[in-house]
C-alpha beads as a LAMMPS data file, in Angstrom:
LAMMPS data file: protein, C-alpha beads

131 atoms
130 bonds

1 atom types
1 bond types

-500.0 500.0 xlo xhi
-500.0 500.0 ylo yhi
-500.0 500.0 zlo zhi

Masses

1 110.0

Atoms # bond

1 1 1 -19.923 3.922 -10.998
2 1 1 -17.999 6.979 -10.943
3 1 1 -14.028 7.571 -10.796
4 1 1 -14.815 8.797 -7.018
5 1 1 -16.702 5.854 -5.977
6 1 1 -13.948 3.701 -7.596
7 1 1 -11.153 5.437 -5.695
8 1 1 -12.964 5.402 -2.282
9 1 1 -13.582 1.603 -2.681
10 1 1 -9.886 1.372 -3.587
11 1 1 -9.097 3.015 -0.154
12 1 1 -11.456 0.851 1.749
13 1 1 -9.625 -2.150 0.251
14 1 1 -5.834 -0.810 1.120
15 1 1 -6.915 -0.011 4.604
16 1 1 -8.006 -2.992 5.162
17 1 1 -5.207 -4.883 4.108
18 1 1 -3.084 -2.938 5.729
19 1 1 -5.041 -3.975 8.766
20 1 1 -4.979 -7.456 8.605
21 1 1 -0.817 -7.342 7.476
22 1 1 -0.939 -5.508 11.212
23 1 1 -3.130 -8.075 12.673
24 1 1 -0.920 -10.747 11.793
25 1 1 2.283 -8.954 12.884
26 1 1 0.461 -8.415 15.909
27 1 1 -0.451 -11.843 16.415
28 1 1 3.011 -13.142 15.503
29 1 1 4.286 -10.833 18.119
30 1 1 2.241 -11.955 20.618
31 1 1 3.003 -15.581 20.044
32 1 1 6.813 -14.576 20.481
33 1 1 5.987 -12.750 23.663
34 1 1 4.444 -16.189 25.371
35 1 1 7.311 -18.273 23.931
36 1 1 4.760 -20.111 21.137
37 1 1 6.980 -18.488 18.143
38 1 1 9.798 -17.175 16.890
39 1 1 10.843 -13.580 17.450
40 1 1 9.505 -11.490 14.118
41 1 1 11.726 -9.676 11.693
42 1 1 12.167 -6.455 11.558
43 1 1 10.356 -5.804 7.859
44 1 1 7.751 -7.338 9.266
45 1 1 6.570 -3.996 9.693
46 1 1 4.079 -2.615 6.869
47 1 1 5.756 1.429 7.091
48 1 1 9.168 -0.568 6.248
49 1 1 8.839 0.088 2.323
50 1 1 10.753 0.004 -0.769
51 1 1 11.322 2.794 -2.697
52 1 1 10.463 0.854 -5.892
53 1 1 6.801 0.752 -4.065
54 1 1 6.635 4.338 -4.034
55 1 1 8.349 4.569 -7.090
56 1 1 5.056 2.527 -8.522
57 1 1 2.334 4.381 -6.969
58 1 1 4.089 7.987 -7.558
59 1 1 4.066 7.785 -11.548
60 1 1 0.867 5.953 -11.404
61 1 1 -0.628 8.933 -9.382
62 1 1 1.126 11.300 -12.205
63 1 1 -0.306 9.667 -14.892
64 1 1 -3.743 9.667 -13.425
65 1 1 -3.601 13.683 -12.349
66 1 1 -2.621 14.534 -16.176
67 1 1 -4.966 12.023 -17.442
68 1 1 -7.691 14.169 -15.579
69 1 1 -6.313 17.322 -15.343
70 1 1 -6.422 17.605 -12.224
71 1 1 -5.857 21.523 -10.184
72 1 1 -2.605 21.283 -8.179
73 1 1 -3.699 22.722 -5.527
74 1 1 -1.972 22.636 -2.023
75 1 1 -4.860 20.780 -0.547
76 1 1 -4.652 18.370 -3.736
77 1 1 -0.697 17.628 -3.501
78 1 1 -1.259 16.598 -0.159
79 1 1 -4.234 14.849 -0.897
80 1 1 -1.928 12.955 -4.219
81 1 1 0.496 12.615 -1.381
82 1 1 -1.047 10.795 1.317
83 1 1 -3.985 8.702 -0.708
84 1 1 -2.074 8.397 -3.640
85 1 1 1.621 7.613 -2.874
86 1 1 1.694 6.625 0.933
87 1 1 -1.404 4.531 1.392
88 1 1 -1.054 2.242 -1.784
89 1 1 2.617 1.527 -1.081
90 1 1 1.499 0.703 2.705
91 1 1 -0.901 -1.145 0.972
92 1 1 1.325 -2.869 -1.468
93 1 1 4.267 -3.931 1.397
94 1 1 1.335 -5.314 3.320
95 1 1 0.349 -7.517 0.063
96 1 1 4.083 -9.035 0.804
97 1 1 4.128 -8.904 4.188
98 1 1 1.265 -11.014 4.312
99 1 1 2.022 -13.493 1.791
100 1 1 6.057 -14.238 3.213
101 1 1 5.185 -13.634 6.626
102 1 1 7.790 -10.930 6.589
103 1 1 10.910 -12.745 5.119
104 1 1 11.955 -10.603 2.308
105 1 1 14.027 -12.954 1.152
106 1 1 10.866 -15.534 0.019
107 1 1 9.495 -13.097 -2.159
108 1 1 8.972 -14.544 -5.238
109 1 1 8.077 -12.842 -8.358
110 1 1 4.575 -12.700 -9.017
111 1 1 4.243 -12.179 -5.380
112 1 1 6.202 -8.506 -6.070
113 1 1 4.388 -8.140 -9.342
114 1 1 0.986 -8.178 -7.506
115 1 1 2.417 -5.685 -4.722
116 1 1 3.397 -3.272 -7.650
117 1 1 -0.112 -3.986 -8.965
118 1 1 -1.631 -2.727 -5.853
119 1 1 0.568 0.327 -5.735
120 1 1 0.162 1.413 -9.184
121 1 1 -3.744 0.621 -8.974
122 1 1 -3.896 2.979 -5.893
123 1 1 -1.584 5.622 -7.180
124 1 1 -3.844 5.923 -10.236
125 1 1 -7.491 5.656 -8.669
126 1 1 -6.537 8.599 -6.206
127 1 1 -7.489 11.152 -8.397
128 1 1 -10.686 10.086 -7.843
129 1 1 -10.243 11.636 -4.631
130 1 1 -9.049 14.954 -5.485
131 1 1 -11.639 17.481 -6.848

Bonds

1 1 1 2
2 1 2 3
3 1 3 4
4 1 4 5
5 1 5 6
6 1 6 7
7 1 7 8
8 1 8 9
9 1 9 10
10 1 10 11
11 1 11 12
12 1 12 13
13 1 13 14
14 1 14 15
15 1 15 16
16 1 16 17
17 1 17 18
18 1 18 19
19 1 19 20
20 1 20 21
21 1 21 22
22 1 22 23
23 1 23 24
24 1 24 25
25 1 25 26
26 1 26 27
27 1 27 28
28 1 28 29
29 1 29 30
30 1 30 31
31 1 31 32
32 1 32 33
33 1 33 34
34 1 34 35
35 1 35 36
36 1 36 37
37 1 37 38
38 1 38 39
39 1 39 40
40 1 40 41
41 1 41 42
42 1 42 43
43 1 43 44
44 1 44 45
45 1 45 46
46 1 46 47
47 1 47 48
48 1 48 49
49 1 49 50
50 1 50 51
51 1 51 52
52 1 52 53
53 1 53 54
54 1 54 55
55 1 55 56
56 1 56 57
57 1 57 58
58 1 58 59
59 1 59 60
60 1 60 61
61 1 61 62
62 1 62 63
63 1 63 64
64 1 64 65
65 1 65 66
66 1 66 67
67 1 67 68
68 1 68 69
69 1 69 70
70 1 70 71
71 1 71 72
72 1 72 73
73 1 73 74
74 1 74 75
75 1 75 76
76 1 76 77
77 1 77 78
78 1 78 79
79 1 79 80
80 1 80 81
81 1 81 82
82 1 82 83
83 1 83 84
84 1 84 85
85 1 85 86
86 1 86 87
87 1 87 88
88 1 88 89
89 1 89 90
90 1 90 91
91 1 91 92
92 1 92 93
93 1 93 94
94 1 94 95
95 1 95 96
96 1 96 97
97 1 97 98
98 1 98 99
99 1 99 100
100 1 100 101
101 1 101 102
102 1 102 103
103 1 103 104
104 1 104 105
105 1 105 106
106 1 106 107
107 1 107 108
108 1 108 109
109 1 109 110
110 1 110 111
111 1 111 112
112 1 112 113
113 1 113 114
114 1 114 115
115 1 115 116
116 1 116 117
117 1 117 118
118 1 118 119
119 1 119 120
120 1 120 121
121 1 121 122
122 1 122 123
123 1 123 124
124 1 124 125
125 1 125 126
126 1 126 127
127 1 127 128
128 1 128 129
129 1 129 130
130 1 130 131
């Protein structure tokens, strides 16, 4: 298995966990709406991300593209950008969405040490997708 098949398997995964973090927003939503729940926070939402999460997946991405060497391109910053700073954070704020439910206040630590996990492991797989 190759570094590309690796990072395109990593993407698959952060999508959908990203997905079901929405699904269950969604859902919790919807139970508010017909008066079965309570109203959900405002971070419930998975774009609401710390800048530690980025933080994570941006030197993780850096450290991958020198690892490989990869071309700096235009087409490959934006590529580092979006696959390998945006979506693992997304990814990552999802991971603690999901497991609190949205109440950043009942994060707990290894709960945060698995988000920066995530962002870090898709910051450094993207080069995969570069080349």
């Amino acid at each position: 298995m190759t570094i590309e098949h690796i990072a395109v398997v990593a993407l698959v995964v952060e999508v959908m966990i990203m997905v079901l973090a929405r699904v269950g927003t969604e859902r919790r939503y919807w139970n508010h709406s017909k008066r079965r729940g309570p109203a959900p926070l405002k971070r419930d939402d998975i774009t609401y991300v710390s800048g530690l999460l980025y933080a994570f997946a941006a030197v993780a991405m850096v450290v991958g593209a020198v690892a490989s060497r990869a071309e700096l391109t235009l087409s490959a910053v934006g590529t580092f950008a979006l696959f390998g700073i945006l979506l693992p954070a997304f990814a990552a704020n999802s991971v603690m969405v999901m497991a609190t439910r949205g109440h950043a206040a009942e994060v707990t630590g290894w709960q945060r040490g698995l988000a920066c996990a995530v962002a870090a492991g898709g910051g450094l797989v993207s080069v995969g997708l570069v080349g």
